[in-house]
N, C-alpha and C positions, 0 to 999 in steps of 0.2 A: 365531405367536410367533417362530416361525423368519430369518421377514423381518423382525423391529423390533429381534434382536441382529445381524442382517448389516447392517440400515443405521446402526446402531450403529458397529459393528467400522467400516466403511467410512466413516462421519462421525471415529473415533477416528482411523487410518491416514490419512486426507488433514489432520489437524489434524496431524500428527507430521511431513509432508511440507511443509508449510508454512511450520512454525518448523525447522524443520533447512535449507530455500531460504535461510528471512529470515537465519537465524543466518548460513549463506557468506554472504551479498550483508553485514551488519553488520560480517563480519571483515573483507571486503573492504574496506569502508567505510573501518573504521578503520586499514587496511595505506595505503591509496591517500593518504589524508589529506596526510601531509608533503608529499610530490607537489603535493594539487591546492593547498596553500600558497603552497608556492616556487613553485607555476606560474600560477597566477591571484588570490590578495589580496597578494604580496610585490611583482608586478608590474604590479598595480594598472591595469592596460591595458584598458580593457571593449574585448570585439571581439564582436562574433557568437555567435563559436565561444566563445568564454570563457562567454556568458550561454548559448546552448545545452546545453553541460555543465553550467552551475550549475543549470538548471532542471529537467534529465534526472536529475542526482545527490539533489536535494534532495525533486523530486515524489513520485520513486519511493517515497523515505523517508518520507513522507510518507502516501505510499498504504498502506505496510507499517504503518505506525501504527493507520493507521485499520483497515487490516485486522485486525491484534491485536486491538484494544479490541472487534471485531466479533465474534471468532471464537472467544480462546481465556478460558476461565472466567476467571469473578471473583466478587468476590463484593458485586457492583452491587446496586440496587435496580433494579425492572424499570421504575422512572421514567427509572433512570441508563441505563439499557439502550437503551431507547427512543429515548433523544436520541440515542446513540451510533449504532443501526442507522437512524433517521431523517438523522441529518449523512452518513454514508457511503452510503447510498442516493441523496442529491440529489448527491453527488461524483458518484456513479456516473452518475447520469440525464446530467450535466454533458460528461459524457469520455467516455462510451459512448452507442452508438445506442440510441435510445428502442424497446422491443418493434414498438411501434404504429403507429412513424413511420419512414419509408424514409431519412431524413437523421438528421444529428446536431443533435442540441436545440442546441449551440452554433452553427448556420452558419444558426438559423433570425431 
């Protein structure tokens, strides 16, 4: 019994470490914002480095989304659930190496 309130406590403590990460990285988001304005859609210049920041800035956002929907309660149907841990699970399979497979699923 002992061990299913400590992985408890320890599933509760890393959900709390999670959203207080996301929460900086959103505040940050929306400090930087005016910035990546005036700096990349006011000067409308596509370079490289302009689409490597937009793809870095928005993926992550991205990941943090899906990881919310993944992690922290709601009050889904476990049909809704499902689809949500099945879409972030093929993300994942996508951008991370496959358990099984020595490469990454996308260089195959």
């Amino acid at each position: 019994m002992g061990d299913v309130i400590s992985d408890d406590r320890t599933w509760m403590v890393a959900n709390y470490v999670v959203v207080a990460g996301s929460t900086l990285w959103i505040a940050e988001f929306i400090e930087t914002l005016p910035t990546e304005i005036d700096s990349i859609w006011v000067n409308r210049k596509t370079t490289g480095t302009s689409m490597l920041f937009l793809m870095n800035r928005y993926m992550f956002l991205l990941g943090l989304i899906f990881q919310a929907l993944r992690v922290l309660p709601g009050n889904g149907t476990n049909k809704d659930n499902r689809r949500v841990v099945f879409t972030f699970a093929m993300c994942d399979l996508c951008y991370n190496k496959h358990p099984f497979c020595s490469e990454n699923l996308c260089d195959i």
